[in-house]
C-alpha positions as CSV (number, residue, x, y, z in Angstrom):
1,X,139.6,45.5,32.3
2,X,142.7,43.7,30.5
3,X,141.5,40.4,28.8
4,X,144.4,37.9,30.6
5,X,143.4,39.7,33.9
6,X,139.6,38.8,33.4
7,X,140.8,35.4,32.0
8,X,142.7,34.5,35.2
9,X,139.3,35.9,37.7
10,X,137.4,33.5,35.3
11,X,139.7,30.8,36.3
12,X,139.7,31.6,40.1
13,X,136.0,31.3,39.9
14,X,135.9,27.8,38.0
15,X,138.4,26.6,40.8
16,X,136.4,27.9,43.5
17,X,133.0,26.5,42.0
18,X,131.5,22.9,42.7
19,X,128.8,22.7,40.2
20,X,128.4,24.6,36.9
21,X,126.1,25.1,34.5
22,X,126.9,26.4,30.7
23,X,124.4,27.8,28.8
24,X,124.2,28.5,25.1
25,X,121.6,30.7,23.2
26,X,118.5,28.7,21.9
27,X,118.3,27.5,18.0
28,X,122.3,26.9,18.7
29,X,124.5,27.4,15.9
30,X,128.5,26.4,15.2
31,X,129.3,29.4,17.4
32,X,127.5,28.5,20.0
33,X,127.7,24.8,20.1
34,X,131.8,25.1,19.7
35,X,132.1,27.6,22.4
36,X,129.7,25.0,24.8
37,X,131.8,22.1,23.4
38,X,135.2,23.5,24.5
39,X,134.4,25.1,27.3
40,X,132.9,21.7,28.5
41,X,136.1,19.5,27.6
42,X,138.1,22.4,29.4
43,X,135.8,21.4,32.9
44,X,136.3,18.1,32.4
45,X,140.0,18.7,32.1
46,X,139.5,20.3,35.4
47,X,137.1,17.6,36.7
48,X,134.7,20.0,37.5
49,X,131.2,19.0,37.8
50,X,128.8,20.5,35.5
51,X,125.4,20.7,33.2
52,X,125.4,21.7,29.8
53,X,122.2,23.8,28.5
54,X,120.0,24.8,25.9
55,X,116.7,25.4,25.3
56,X,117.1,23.4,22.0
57,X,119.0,20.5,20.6
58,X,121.7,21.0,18.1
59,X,121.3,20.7,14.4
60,X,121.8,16.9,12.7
61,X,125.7,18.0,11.2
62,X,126.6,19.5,14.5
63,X,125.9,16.6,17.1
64,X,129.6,15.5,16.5
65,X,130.6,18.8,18.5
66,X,129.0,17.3,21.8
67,X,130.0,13.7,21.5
68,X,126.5,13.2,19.9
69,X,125.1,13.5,23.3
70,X,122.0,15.3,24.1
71,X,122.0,18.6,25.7
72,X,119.5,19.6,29.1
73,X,116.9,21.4,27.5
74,X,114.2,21.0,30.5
75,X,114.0,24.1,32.6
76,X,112.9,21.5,35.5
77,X,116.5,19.3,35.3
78,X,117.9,23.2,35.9
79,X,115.7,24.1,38.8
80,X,116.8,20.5,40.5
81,X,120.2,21.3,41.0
82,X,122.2,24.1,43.2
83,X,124.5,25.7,40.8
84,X,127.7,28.3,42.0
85,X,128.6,29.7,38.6
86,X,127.0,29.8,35.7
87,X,129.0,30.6,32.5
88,X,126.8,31.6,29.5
89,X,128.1,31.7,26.0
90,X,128.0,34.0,22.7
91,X,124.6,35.7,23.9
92,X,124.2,39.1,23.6
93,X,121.7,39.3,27.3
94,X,120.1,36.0,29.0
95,X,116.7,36.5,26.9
96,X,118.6,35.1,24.1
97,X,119.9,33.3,25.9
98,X,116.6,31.7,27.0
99,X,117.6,31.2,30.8
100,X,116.6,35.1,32.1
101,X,113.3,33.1,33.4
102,X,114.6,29.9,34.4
103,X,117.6,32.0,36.7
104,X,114.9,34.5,38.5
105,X,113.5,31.2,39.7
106,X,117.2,29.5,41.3
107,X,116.9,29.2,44.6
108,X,120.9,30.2,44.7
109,X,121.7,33.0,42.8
110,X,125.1,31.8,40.6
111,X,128.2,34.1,39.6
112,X,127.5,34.7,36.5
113,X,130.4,34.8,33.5
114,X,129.2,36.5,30.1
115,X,131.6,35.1,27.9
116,X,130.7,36.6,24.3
117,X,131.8,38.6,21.1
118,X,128.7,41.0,20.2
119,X,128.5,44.3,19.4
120,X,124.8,44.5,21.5
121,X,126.2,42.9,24.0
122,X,125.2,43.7,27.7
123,X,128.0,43.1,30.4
124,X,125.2,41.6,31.7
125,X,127.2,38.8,33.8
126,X,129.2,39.4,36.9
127,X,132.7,39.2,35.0
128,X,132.2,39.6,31.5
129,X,134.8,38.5,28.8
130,X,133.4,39.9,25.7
131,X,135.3,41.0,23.2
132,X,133.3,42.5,20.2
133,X,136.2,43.1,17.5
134,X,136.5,39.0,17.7
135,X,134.9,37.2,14.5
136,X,133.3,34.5,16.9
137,X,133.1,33.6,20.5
138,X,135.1,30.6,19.8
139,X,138.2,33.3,19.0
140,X,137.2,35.1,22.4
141,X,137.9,31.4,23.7
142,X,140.7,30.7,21.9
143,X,142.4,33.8,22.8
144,X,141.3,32.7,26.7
145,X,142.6,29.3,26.4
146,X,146.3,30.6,25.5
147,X,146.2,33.7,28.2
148,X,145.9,30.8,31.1
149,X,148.1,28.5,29.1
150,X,146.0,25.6,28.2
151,X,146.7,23.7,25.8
152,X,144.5,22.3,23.1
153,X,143.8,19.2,22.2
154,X,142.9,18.9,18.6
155,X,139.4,17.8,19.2
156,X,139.3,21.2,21.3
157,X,140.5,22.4,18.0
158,X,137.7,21.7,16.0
159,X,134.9,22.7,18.4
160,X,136.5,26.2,18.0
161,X,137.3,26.3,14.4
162,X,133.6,25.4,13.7
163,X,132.3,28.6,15.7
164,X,135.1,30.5,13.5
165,X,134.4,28.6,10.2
166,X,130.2,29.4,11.0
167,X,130.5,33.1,12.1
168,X,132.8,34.4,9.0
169,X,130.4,32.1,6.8
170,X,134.1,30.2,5.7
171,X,135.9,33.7,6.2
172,X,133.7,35.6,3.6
173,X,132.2,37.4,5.7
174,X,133.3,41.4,7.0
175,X,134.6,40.2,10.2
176,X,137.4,38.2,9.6
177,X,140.1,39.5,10.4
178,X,144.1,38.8,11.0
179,X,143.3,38.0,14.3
180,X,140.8,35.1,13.7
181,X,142.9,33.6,10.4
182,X,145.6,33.5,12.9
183,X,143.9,31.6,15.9
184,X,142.9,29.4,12.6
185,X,145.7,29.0,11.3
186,X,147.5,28.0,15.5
187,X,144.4,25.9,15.9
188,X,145.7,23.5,12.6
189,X,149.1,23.3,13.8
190,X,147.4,21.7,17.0
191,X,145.9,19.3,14.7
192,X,142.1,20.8,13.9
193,X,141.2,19.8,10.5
194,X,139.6,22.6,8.4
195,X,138.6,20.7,5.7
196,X,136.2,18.3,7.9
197,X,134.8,21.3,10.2
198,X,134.2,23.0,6.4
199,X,132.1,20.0,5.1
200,X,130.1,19.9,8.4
201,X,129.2,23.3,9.1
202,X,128.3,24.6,5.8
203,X,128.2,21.3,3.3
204,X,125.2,20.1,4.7
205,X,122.5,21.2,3.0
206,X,119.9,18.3,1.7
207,X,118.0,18.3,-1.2
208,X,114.3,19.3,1.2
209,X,116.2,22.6,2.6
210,X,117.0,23.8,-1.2
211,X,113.9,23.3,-2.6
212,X,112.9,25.5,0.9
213,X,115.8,28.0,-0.7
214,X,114.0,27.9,-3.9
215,X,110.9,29.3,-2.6
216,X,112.6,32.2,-0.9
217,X,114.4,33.0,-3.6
218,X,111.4,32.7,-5.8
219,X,109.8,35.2,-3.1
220,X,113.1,37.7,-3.7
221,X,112.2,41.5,-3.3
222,X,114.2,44.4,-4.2
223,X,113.5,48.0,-2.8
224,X,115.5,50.4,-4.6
225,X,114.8,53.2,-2.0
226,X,117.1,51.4,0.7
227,X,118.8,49.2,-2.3
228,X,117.8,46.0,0.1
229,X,116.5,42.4,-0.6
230,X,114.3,40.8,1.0
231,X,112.7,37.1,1.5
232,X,110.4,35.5,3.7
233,X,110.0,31.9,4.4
234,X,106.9,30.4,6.0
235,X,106.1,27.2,8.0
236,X,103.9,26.0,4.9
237,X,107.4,25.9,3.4
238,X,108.7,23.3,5.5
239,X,108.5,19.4,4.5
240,X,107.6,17.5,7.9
241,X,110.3,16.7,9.9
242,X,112.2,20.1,9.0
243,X,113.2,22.4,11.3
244,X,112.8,26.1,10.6
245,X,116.4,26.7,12.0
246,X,117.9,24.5,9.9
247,X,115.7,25.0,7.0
248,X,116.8,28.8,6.5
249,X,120.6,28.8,7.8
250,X,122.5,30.4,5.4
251,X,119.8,31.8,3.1
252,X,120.5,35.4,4.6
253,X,124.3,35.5,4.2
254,X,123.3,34.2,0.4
255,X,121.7,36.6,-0.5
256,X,124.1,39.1,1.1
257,X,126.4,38.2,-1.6
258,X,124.0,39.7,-4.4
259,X,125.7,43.0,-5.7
260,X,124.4,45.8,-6.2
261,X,122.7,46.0,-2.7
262,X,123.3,47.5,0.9
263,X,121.7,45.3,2.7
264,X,119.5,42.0,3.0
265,X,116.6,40.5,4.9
266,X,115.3,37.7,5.6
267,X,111.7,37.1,7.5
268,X,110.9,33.3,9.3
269,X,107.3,32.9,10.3
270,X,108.4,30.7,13.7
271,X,105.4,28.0,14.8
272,X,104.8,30.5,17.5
273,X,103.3,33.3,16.8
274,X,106.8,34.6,16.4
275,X,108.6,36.2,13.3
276,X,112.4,35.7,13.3
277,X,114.1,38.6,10.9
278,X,117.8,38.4,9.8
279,X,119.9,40.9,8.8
280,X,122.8,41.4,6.9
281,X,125.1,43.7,5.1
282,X,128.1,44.3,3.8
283,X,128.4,47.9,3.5
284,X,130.8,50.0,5.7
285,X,128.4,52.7,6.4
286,X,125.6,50.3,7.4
287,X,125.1,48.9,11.2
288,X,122.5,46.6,10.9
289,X,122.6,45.8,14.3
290,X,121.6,49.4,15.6
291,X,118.1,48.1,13.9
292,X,117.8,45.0,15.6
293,X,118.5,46.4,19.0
294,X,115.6,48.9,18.2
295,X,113.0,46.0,18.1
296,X,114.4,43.9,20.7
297,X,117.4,42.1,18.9
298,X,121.2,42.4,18.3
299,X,124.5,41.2,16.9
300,X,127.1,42.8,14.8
301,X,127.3,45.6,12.5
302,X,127.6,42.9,9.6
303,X,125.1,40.9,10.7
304,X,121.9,40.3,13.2
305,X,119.2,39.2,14.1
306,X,115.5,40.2,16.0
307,X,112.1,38.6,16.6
308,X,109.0,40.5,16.8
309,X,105.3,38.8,17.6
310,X,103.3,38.9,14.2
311,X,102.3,36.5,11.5
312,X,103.2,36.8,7.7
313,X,100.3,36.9,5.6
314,X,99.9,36.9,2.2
315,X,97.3,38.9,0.6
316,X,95.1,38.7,-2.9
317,X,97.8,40.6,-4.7
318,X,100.3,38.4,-3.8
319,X,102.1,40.7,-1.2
320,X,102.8,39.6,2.1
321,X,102.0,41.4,5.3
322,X,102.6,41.3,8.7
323,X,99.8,41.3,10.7
């Protein structure tokens, strides 16, 4: 279905609706809390009731993207209300999204919107705006913002430059394209300031979360069969206070920039029983994504992400294992 034809339904729907709820995928990112962030302004512009949600709070640098006001995390504030629509953003299915329990138990069933950008992606919504050749799903937003003719306001500017600024890693990474330095360069004539958005999504790293860098790097393993790095990082590498999340973001599209190699991974031992693996690569022939998906993750060809139930273990020889 043509994008400005499913970006006028998803306007017709927002009319029609009398309370909202946007949702955003848990451990949110600059993609993710951008998308939430203009997508919220854009109701209020509307005056259009609604309840922003995720199952975790955003990251220290990137409070300034919702006002530095708390987002509903409690399943029970969700289960309260009676929503109409629900629009949930840059998730790939409403697991990783964290709501696929909390909706089965709505006493109203919403129309659901999948607004997104990845390659694993689903059509799990009702209307589905998902456009995988975009470098974010701020640029999916972007692009829906001009096809109804809204026009941005330059704080809107900066919610979605940080999703575009996070995604291509500062436009290093194999998905930027024309199209997204474009919307960049459209969103600084409306006054978005690249050099601020810059310093907060990626100049933020404190002295605790390098010395966590150091150990994965110490950790660095090379198998020249599949010409791959790999790292883990565990929760015994964490000072206190620390969260995993931030701790690690970035360490995977670092080592991604080693040459020599196909791809990179790296392995997070969550507080849950839970390993997080990243993936990335920068080789055309190489869809790392196609291995996520097979153990219950996605993403993009460039880069994704899965999480598997296991612990990391290290044995007397030094190597780790998952049991």
């Amino acid at each position: 279905m043509e994008f400005n034809l499913i970006a006028q339904k998803i306007v017709w729907q927002v009319n029609s609706a009398n309370n909202i709820i946007l949702v955003t995928h848990q451990q949110p990112d600059a993609d993710a809390l951008g998308s939430l962030s203009a997508m919220s302004q854009w109701l209020n512009d509307l005056g259009k009731k609604h309840l922003k949600f995720c199952l975790d709070q955003p990251p220290n640098n990137l409070e300034w993207l919702l006002d530095f006001q708390p987002l509903t995390t409690d399943f029970s504030e969700v289960l309260k209300q009676d929503f109409d629509l629900a629009i949930v953003l840059d998730s790939g299915d409403l697991k990783y999204a964290g709501v696929e329990s909390i909706f089965s138990k709505l006493k109203q069933k919403p129309f659901l919107i999948n607004i997104d950008h990845h390659q694993t992606n689903q059509n799990f919504g009702d209307l589905n705006l998902v456009d995988k050749s975009a470098s974010s799903t701020t640029e999916v937003i972007y692009h829906f913002f001009k096809a109804i003719d809204f026009s941005l306001t330059p704080k809107i500017g900066n919610a979605l430059l940080a999703g575009l600024v996070g995604d291509t890693y500062n436009f290093t990474n194999p998905n930027t394209t024309k199209k997204s330095l474009a919307a960049v360069s459209d969103l600084m004539n409306d006054g978005a300031l690249l050099p601020r958005v810059v310093t907060s999504v990626l100049k933020n790293k404190t002295l605790e979360t390098l010395q966590v860098w150091g150990k994965a790097l110490a950790r660095l393993n090379f198998n020249s069969d599949f010409q791959m790095v790999s790292t883990i990082v565990t929760q015994d590498d964490l000072p206190a206070g620390l969260p995993l999340a931030e701790a690690t973001d970035g360490v995977a599209n670092l080592l991604n920039n080693i040459g020599g190699i196909k791809a990179a991974l790296v392995l997070q031992q969550e507080s849950n029983g839970v390993i997080k693996g990243s993936l990335r690569t920068n080789d055309d022939l190489i869809d790392v994504s196609l291995l996520a998906k097979i153990l219950g993750g996605g993403g993009h060809r460039k880069a994704a992400g899965f999480k598997i139930k296991g612990k990391l273990v290290q044995e007397k020889n030094g190597q780790w294992q998952i049991v």
